[in-house]
LUMMI-274136 format. One record per residue (C-alpha): residue number from 1; z, x, y. Coordinates in Angstrom, 1 decimal. Last residue first. Layout:
// LUMMI-274136
NUM/Z/X/Y
...
// end
This chain:
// LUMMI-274136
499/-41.9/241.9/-7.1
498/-40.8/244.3/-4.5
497/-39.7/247.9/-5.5
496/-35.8/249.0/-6.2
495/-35.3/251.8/-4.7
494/-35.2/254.8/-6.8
493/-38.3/256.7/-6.8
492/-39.0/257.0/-2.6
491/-35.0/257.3/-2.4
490/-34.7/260.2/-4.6
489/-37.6/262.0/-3.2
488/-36.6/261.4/0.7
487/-33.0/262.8/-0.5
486/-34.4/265.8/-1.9
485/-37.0/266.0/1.1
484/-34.3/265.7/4.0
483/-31.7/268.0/2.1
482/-34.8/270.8/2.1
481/-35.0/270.3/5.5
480/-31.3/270.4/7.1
479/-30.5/273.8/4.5
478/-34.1/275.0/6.5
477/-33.0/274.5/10.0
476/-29.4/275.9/9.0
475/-31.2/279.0/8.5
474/-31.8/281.5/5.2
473/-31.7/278.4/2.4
472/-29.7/279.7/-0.6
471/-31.1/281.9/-3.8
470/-33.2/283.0/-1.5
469/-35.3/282.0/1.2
468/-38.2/283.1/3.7
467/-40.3/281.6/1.1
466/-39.3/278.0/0.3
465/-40.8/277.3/-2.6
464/-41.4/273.2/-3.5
463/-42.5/272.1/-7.1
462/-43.6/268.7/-7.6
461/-43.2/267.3/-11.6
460/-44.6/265.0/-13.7
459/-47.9/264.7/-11.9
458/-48.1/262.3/-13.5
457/-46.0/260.3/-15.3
456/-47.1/261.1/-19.0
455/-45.1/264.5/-19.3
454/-46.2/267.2/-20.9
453/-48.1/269.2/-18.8
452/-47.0/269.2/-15.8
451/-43.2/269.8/-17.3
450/-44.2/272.9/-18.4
449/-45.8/274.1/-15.2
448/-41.9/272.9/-14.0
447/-40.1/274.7/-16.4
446/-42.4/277.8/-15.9
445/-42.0/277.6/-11.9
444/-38.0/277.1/-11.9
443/-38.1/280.5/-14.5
442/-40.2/282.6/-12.3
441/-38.6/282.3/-9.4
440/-35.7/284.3/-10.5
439/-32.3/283.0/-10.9
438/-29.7/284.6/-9.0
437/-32.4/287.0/-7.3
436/-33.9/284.4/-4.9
435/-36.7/285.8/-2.5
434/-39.4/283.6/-3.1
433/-36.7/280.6/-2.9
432/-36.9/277.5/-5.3
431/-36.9/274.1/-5.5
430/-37.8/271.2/-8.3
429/-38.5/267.6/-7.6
428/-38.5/265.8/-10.9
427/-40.2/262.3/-11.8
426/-38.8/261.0/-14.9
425/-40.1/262.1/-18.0
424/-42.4/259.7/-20.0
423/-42.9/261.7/-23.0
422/-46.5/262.8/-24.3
421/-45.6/266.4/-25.3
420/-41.8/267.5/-25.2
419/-39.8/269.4/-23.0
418/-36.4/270.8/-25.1
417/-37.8/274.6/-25.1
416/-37.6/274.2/-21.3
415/-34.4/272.7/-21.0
414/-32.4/275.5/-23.1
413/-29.4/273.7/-23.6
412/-29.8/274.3/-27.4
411/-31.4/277.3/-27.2
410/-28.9/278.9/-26.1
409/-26.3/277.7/-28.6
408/-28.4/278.9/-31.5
407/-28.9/282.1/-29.5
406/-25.1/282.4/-29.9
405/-25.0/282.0/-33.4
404/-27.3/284.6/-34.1
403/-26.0/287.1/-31.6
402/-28.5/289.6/-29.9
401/-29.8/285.9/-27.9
400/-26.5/286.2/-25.9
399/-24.3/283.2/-24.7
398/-23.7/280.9/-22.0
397/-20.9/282.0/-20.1
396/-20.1/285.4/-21.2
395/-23.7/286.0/-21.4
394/-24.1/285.5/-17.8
393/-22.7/289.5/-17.5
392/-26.0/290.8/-17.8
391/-28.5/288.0/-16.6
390/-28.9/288.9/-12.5
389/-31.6/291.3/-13.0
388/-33.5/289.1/-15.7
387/-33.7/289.4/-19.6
386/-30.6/287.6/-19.8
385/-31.7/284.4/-18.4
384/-34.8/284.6/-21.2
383/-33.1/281.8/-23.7
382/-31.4/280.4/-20.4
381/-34.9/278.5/-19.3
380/-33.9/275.9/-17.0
379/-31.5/277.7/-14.8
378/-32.4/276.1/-11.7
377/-32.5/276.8/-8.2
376/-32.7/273.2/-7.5
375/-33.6/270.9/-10.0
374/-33.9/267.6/-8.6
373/-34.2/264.5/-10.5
372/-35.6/260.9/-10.5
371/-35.4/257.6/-12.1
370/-33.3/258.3/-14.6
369/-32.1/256.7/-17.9
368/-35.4/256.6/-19.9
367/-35.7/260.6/-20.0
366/-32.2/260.6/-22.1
365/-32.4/264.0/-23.9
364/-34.8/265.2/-21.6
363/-32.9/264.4/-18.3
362/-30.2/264.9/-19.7
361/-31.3/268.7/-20.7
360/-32.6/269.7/-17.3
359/-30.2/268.1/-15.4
358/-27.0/270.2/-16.5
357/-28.8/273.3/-17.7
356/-30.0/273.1/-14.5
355/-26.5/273.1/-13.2
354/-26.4/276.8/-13.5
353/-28.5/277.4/-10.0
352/-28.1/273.5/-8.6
351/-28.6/269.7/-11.0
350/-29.2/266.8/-9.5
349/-29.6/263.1/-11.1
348/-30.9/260.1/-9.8
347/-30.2/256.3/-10.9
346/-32.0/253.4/-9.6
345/-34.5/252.5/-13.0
344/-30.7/251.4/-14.4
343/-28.7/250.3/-12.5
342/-26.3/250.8/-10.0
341/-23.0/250.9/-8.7
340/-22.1/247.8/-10.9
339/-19.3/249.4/-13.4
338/-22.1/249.3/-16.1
337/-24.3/251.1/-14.1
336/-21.9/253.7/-12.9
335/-20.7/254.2/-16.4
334/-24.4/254.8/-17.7
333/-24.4/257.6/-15.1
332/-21.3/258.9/-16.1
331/-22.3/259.0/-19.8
330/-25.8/260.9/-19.1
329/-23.3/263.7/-16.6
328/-20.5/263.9/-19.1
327/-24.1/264.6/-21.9
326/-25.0/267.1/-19.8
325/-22.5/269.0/-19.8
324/-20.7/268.2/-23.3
323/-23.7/269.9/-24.4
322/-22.3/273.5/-23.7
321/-19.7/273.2/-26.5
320/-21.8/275.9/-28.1
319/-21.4/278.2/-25.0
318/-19.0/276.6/-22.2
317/-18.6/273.4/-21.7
316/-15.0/272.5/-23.2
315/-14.3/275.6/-22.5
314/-14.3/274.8/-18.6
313/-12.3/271.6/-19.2
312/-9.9/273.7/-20.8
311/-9.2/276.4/-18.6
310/-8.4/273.9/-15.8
309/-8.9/270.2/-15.4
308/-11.4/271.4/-12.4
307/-12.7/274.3/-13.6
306/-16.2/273.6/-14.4
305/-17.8/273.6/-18.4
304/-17.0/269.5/-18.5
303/-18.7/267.3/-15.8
302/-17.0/267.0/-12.5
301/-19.4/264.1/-11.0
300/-20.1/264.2/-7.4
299/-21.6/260.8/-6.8
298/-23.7/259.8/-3.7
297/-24.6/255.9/-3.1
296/-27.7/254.9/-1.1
295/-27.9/252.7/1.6
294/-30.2/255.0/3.7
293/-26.6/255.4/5.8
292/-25.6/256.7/2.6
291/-28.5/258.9/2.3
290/-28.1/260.0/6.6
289/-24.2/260.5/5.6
288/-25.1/263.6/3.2
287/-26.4/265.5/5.9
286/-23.3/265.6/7.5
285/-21.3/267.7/4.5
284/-17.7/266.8/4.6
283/-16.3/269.0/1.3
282/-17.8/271.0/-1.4
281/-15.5/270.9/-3.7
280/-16.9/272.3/-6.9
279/-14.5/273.4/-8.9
278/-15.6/276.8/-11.3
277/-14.7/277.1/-14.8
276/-18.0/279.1/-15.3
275/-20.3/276.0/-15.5
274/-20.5/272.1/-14.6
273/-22.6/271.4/-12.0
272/-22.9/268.0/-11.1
271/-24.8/265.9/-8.6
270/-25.1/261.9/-9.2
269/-27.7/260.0/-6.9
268/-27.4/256.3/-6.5
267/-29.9/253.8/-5.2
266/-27.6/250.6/-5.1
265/-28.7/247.0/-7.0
264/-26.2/246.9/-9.1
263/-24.5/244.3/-7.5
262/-21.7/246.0/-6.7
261/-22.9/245.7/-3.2
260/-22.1/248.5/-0.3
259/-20.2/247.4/2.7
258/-17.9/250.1/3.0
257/-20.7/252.6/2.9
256/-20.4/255.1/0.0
255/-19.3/258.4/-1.8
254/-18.3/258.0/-5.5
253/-16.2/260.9/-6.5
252/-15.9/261.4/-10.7
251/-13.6/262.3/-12.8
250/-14.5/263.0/-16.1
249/-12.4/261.3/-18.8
248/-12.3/262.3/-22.4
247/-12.8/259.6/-24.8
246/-15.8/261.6/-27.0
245/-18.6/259.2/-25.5
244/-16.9/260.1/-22.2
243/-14.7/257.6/-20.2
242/-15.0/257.7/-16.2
241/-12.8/258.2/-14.2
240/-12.3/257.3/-10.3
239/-12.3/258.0/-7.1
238/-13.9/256.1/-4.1
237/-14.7/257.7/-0.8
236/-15.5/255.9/2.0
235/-18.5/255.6/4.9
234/-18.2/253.0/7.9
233/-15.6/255.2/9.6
232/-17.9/257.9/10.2
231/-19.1/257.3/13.6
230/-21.2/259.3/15.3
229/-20.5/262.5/17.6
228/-17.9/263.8/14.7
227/-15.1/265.9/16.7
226/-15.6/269.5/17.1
225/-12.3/271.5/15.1
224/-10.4/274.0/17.2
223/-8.1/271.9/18.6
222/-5.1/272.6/16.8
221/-2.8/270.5/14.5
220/0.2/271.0/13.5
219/1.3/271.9/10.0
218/4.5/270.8/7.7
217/7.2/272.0/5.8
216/7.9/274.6/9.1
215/9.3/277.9/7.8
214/6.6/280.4/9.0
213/4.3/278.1/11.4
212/1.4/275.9/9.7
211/-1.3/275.7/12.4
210/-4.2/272.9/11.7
209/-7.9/272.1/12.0
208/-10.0/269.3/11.3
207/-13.0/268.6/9.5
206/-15.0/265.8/9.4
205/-14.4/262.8/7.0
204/-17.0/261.4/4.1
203/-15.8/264.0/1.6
202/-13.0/264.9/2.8
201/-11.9/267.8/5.2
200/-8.9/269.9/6.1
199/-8.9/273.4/8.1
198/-6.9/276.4/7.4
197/-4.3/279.1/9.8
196/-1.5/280.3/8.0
195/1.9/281.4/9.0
194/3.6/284.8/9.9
193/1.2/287.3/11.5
192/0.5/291.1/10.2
191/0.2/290.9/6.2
190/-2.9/288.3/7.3
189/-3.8/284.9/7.5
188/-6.7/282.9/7.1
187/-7.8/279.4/4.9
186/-11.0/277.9/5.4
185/-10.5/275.0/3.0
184/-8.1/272.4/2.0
183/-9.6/269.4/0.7
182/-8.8/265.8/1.2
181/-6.2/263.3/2.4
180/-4.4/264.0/5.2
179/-0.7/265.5/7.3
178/-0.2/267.6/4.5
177/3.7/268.4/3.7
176/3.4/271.7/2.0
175/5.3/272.3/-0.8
174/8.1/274.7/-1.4
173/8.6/277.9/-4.0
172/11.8/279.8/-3.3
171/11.4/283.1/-4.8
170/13.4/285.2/-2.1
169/9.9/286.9/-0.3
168/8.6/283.4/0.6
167/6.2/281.5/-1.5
166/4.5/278.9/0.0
165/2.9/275.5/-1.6
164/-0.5/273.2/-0.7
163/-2.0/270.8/-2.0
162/-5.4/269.9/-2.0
161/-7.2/266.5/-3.3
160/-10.6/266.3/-5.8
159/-8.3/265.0/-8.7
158/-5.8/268.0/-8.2
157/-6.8/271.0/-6.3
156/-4.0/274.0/-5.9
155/-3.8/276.4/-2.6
154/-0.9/278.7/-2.8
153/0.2/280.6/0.2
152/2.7/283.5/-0.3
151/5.0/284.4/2.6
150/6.1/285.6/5.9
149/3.5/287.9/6.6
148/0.8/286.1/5.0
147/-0.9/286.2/1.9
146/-3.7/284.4/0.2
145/-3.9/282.2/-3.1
144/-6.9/280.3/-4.6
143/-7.3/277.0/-7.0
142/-4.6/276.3/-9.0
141/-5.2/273.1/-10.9
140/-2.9/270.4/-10.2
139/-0.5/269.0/-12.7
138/2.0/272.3/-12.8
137/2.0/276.3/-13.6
136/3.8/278.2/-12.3
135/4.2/279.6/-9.7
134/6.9/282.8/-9.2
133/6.0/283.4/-12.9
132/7.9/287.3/-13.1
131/5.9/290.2/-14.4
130/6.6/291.7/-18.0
129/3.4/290.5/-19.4
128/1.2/290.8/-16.4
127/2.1/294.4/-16.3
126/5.8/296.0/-14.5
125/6.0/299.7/-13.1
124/4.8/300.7/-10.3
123/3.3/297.9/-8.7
122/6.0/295.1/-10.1
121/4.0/292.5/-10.4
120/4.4/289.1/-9.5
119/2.4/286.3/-11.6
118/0.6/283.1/-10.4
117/-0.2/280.3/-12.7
116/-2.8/278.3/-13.9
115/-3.8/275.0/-14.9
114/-4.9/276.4/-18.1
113/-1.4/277.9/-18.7
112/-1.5/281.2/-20.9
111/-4.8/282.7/-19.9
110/-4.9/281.0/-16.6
109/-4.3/284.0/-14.1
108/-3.3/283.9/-10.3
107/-1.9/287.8/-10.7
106/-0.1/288.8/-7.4
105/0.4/292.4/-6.9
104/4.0/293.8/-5.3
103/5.5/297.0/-3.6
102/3.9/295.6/-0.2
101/1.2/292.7/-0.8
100/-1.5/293.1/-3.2
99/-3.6/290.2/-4.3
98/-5.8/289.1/-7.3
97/-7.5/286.1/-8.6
96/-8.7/284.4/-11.9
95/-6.5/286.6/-14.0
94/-7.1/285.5/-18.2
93/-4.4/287.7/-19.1
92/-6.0/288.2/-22.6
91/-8.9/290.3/-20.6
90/-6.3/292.6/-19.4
89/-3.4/292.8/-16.9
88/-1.6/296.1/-15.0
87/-3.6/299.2/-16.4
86/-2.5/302.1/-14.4
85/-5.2/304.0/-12.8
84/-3.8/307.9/-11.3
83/-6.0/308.1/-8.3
82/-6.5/312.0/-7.8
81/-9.0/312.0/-4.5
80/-6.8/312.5/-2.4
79/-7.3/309.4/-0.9
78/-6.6/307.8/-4.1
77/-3.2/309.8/-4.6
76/-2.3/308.1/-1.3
75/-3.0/304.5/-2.0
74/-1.1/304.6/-5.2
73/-2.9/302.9/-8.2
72/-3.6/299.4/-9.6
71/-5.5/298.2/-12.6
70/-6.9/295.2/-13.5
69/-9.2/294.7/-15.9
68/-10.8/290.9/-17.0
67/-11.4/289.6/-13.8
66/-12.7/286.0/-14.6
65/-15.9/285.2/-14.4
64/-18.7/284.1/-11.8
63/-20.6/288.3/-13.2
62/-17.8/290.2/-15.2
61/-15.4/292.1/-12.6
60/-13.9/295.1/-13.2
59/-10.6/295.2/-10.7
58/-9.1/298.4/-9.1
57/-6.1/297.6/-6.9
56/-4.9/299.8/-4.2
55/-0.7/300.4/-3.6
54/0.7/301.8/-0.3
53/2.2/298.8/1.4
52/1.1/297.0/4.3
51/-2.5/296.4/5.2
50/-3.5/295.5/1.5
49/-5.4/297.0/-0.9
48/-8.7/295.4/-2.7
47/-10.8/297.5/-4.9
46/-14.5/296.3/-7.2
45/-15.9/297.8/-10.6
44/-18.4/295.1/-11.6
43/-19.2/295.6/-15.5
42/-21.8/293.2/-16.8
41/-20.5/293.5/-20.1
40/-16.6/294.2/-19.6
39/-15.6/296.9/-22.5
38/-11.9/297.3/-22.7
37/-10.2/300.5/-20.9
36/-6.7/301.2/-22.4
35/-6.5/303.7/-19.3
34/-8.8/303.4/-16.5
33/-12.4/303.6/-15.6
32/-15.5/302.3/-17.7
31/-17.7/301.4/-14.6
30/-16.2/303.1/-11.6
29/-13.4/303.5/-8.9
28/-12.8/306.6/-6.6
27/-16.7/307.5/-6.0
26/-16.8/309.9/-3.1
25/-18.6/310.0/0.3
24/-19.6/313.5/1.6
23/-23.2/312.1/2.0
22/-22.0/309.1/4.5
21/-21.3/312.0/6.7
20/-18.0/311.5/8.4
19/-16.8/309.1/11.4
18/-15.4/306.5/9.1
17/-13.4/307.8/5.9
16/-16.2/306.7/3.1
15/-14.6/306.0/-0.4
14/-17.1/305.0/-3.0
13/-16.9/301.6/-5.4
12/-18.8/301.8/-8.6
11/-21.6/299.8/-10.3
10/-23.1/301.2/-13.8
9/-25.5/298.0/-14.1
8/-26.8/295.8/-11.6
7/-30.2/296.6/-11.7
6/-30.1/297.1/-15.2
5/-31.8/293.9/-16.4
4/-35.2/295.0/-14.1
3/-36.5/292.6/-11.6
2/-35.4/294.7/-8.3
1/-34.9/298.4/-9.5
// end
């Protein structure tokens, strides 16, 4: 049931033949299925087949990890109800994404190049280890695949910029001419039509929309994109590094107006993440504008635990190496101020879902830096994470409080236990939904009762529930007004005051 840690548990996918009694429906692919079968805590049994060819694909899936298992089996013994499971890739494989086409499954795995690289498997008879590399691995990050007709499409993500390659049937590998700058999202196709259809964006530039043919090195556009009703061309993007306490350098993507001082004198708000070896790139997002418009300065910073140097960057943030998380995100704001962005008493830091662990911790390891901070959906409390519905599987990330070493580790980025009586916190705007099941509501409103308390700038904290939400806003209305009182928040404690 809802709120208990096994609500997730003992998953399985059913086959229903449409037209019949969903009460004659049978489980085909389950927790603990296949040969050579290696435990996966959090087990999420899941298929994916493809509309030509005759082969099915079991994967278990561990909850925002890799896919540990993967096994494949002829469609037809499946649907009669004899699927004979044969292990293709295992937990060493390190396969980030799977895809069957004909004869063949694709294997975009990292294990043995960080950057990744995608493997062809023989259906019925080859495993990742005897596959061919048909891409591999290169300076860009490898970042989703999907199949056409015609060919393989690989999407990889280098320094917040897509490229884009195609495999055709022969082996020959060739990049994509892109006609922009930016990220490549919204990509379709399908084992029916040549080509690919996908959309670019960039930070501080609207979408628009292109047709690349089978064969051509380079798309066309297509009208399918609105254009912008107000100008953009008076925002930019500016991309940079910046140099860890350790040396290693986080890249970072200032967004801004062209006209904006380096004087210091800038509100700036820094948003990172930084868990699961995920890349955030979350593209041209309007609301975004109205803060740079405000005149302040907006900073995605690609702190250490995400994907986006590959495997190692994620490791590098992951478990007892979590700190590197929040201290990228402490050093990047001390690099914006020193490189005159800001300064200090003008800087604002916010952390989403796993990035509370990001905010929550630099902001009370450093409370003198920020101004402000917004925890939004926030894992502030990972010592009980576990102990919710959506824990299991979580502890592959950050750790499990059975293990000695690993509760250690927990506690260490565990914001709440960090709070302190009598400090001067910054002021923090947390969020939540009623309804949210990633991380309960619960744990945003201990942290931020918590933060009541202790902290001498009062109130210390402002906690805002949305509930007709979740773990997300429910209406484009809501996404619009929550935006409107994070960056209202930020502005109200980070502009610089008169006298």
């Amino acid at each position: 049931m809802p709120g208990s840690t096994d609500f997730y548990l003992n998953g399985a996918s059913w086959l229903h033949r449409l037209g019949t009694d969903p009460a004659n429906d049978k489980i085909v692919f389950q927790v603990g299925e296949g040969p050579d079968y290696q435990p996966v805590e959090g087990d999420i049994p899941y298929m994916a087949t493809s509309l030509r060819g005759g082969w099915i694909v079991g994967v278990h899936y561990r909850n925002q990890e890799d896919l540990p298992l993967v096994y494949v089996t002829r469609e037809a013994d499946l649907l009669a109800g004899r699927p004979a499971w044969r292990k293709v890739a295992g937990h060493e494989a390190g396969v980030a994404d799977v895809a069957v086409d004909g004869d063949h499954v694709y294997l975009m795995a990292r294990g043995r190049q960080g950057a990744g690289e995608i493997v062809r498997v023989e259906a019925a008879s080859q495993t990742f280890e005897t596959g061919t590399v048909v891409v591999p691995a290169g300076d860009a990050v490898l970042n989703y695949m999907i199949v056409a007709r015609d060919a393989l499409y690989a999407q990889h993500l280098k320094d917040g910029q897509g490229r884009l390659s195609r495999l055709t049937p022969d082996g020959t590998l060739t990049p994509i001419i892109l006609p922009q700058t930016g990220s490549i999202w919204g990509a379709m196709a399908n084992t029916r039509e040549d080509g690919l259809w996908f959309q670019m964006d960039d930070l501080t530039r609207p979408p628009s929309s292109y047709r690349l043919e089978a064969g051509a090195d380079r798309p066309r556009p297509v009208s399918l994109s609105q254009p912008s009703p107000f100008d953009v061309d008076q925002f930019v993007t500016t991309r940079t590094d910046i140099r860890a306490r350790d040396g290693a350098m986080v890249p970072v993507e200032i967004l801004h107006r062209r006209d904006a001082p380096r004087d210091g004198s800038n509100p700036l708000l820094i948003q990172a993440y930084g868990a699961y070896g995920i890349i955030p790139d979350p593209g041209y997002q309007p609301p975004t504008l109205a803060f740079l418009e405000a005149g302040g300065v907006f900073v995605y910073a690609h702190v250490r635990g995400g994907g986006e140097k590959g495997r190692a960057w994620h490791m590098a943030g992951y478990k007892a190496s979590k700190a590197n998380t929040w201290r990228d995100a402490i050093d990047c704001a001390e690099g914006l101020i020193a490189a005159g962005w800001t300064r200090k008493g003008s800087v604002a830091l916010w952390g989403i879902s796993a990035g509370g662990i990001m905010v929550g911790r630099a902001i009370t390891e450093r409370p003198d830096l920020f101004a402000a901070a917004i925890g939004e959906v926030g894992v502030f409390n990972p010592v009980r994470m576990e102990l919710t519905s959506n824990g299991p599987g979580n502890d592959a990330e950050f750790g499990t409080v059975k293990k000695e070493d690993e509760f250690h580790a927990l506690l260490a980025m565990d914001a709440y236990h960090a709070l302190k009586d009598g400090v001067a916190y910054p002021p923090v705007l947390t969020l939540t939904g009623a309804n949210d099941k990633r991380v309960e509501p619960w744990q945003v409103g201990k942290f931020t009762a918590r933060l009541q308390a202790a902290s001498t700038n009062r109130p210390g904290a402002i906690l805002r529930v949305d509930y007709d939400s979740g773990h997300f806003a429910n209406t484009k209305a809501a996404g619009n007004a929550k935006r409107a009182d994070i960056f209202a928040f930020v502005l109200a404690h980070t502009r610089a005051r008169p006298g």
